[in-house]
C-alpha positions in Angstrom: 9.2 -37.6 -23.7 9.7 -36.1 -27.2 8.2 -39.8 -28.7 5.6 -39.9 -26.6 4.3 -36.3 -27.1 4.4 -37.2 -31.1 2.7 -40.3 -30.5 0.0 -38.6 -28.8 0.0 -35.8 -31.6 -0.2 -38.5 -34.1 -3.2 -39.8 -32.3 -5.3 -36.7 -31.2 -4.8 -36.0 -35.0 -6.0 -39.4 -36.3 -8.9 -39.3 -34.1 -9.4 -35.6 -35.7 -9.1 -37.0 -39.0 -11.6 -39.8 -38.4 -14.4 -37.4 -36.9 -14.1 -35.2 -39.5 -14.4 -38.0 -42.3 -17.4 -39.1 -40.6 -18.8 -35.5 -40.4 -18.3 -35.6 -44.0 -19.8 -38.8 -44.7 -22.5 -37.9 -42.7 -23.2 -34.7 -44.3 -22.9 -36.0 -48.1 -25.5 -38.8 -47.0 -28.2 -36.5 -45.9 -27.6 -34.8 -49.4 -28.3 -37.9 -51.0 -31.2 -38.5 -48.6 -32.8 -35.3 -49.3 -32.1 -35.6 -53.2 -33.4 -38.9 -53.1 -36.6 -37.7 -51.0 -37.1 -34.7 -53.5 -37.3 -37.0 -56.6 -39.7 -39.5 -55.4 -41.9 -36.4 -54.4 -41.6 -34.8 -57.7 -42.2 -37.9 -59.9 -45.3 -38.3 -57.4 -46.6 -35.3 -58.1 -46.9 -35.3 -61.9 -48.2 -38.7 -61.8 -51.2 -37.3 -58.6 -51.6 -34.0 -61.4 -52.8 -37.2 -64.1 -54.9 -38.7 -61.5 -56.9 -35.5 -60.6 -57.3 -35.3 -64.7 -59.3 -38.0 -64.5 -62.9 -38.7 -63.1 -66.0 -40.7 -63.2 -67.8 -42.9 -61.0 -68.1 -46.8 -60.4 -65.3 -49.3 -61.1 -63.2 -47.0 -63.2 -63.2 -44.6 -60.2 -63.0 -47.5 -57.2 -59.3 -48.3 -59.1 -58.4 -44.5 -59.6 -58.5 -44.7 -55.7 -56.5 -47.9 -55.3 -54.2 -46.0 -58.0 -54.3 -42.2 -55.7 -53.2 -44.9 -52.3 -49.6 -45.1 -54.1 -49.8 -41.1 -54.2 -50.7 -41.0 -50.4 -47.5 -44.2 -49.6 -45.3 -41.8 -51.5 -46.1 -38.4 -49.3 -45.9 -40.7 -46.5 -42.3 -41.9 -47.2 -41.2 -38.1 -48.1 -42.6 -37.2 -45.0 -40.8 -40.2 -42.7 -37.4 -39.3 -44.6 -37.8 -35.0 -43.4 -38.3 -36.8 -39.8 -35.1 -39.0 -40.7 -33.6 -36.1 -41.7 -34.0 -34.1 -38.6 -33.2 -37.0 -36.3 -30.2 -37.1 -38.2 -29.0 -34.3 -37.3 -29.1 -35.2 -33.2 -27.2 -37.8 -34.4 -29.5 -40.2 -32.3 -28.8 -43.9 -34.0 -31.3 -45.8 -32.2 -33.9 -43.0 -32.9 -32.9 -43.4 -36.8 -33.1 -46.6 -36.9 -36.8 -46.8 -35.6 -37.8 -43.9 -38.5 -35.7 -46.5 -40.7 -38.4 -49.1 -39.6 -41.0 -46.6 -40.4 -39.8 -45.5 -43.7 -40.0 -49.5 -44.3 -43.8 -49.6 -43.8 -44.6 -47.1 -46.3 -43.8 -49.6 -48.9 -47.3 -51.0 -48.0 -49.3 -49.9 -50.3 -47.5 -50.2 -53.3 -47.1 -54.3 -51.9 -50.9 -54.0 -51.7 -51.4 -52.6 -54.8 -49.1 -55.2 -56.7 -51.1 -58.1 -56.2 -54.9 -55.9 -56.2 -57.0 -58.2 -58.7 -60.2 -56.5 -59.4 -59.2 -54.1 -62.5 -61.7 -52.7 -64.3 -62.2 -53.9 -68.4 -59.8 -52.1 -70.8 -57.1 -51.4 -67.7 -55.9 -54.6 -67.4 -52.4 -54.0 -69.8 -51.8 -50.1 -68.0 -52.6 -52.3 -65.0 -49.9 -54.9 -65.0 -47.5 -52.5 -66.0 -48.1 -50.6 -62.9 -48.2 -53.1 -60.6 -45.2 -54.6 -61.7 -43.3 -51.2 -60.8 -45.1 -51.0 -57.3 -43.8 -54.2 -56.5 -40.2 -53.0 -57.7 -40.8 -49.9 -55.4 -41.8 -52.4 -52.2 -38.8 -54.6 -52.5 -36.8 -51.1 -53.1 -37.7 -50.0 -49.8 -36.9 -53.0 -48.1 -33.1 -52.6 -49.8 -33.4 -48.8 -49.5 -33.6 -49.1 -45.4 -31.2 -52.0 -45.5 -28.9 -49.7 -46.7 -29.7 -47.4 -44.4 -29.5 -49.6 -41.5 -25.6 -50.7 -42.9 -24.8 -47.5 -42.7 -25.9 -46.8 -39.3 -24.4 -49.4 -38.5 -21.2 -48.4 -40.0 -21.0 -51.0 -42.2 -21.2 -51.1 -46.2 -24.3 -52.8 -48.1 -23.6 -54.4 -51.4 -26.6 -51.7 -52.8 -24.8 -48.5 -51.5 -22.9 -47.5 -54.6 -26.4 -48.3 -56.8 -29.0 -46.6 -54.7 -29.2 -43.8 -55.8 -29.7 -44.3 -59.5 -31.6 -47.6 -58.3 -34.6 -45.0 -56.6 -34.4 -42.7 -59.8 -35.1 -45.3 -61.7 -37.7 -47.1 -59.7 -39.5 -44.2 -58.9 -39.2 -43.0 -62.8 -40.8 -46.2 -63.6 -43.8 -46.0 -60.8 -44.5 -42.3 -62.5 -44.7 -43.4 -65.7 -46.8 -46.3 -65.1 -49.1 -44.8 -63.1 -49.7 -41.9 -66.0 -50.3 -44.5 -68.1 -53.2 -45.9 -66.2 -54.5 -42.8 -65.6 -54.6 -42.1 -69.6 -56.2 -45.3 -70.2 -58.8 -44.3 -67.9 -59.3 -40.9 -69.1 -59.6 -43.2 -72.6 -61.7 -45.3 -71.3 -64.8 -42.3 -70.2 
């Protein structure tokens, strides 16, 4: 009787031991979600604080537009990651894994914007630049909820240990690019 009562203490303690390491993991990846959620916001902003530095009207101002639609994709995907956030915490996976789905369709506008060909004369370097980084940011989001989805899942992605730095980075880049359009505009009035 005396083993079988430590066996069973040994396993109500395991199982203890395992829910509170997934608590934990859990816990430290919602950090990292909201983190990750309050950079891309904040490099948004600064970037949606050049764009409203800047106005004219015609071509110049048809692109500023195209330029603000990356602005509205990125309040979109801040917005889907609070709702992916708060289902998170009813710990509902199938529910997460549909916002997962929609925080994948917010990368739509930067795919959009990567391949937009009508750019108005003396944009076209500022341009390029920019687009390159929106495409990075689409194919970021499409690893971004892939490693979401892993970890879901309980499984590991090959990207987990890089994300983080990966978004910083990525979303770093998008800012910067997309102040430099919006100074080569301003140039260009």
């Amino acid at each position: 009787a005396d083993a079988a009562d430590a066996a069973t203490t040994v396993a109500e303690t395991t199982t203890q031991a395992e829910e509170t390491t997934a608590e934990e993991t859990k816990a430290e990846e919602t950090e990292a979600k909201e983190t990750e959620a309050e950079e891309a916001a904040s490099s948004e902003e600064n970037a949606a604080e050049a764009a409203a530095e800047v106005s004219s009207d015609g071509p110049v101002a048809d692109y500023l537009e195209e330029v603000d639609s990356l602005n509205k994709g990125a309040e979109e995907f801040v917005t889907i990651m609070l709702e992916f956030m708060q289902v998170g915490q009813t710990e509902d996976t199938d529910a997460m894994l549909e916002t997962v789905e929609k925080i994948r369709g917010t990368k739509q506008p930067f795919a959009d914007f990567a391949v937009l060909e009508n750019v108005p004369e003396g944009l076209e370097e500022s341009h390029d630049r920019l687009a390159k980084a929106a495409a990075s940011y689409a194919d970021f989001m499409d690893v971004y909820c892939d490693v979401l989805t892993a970890g879901l899942n309980g499984e590991e992605h090959e990207a987990t240990a890089t994300i983080e730095q990966d978004m910083t980075d990525i979303t770093t880049e998008l800012s910067e690019a997309m102040i430099a359009v919006q100074e080569a505009a301003a140039a260009l009035e």
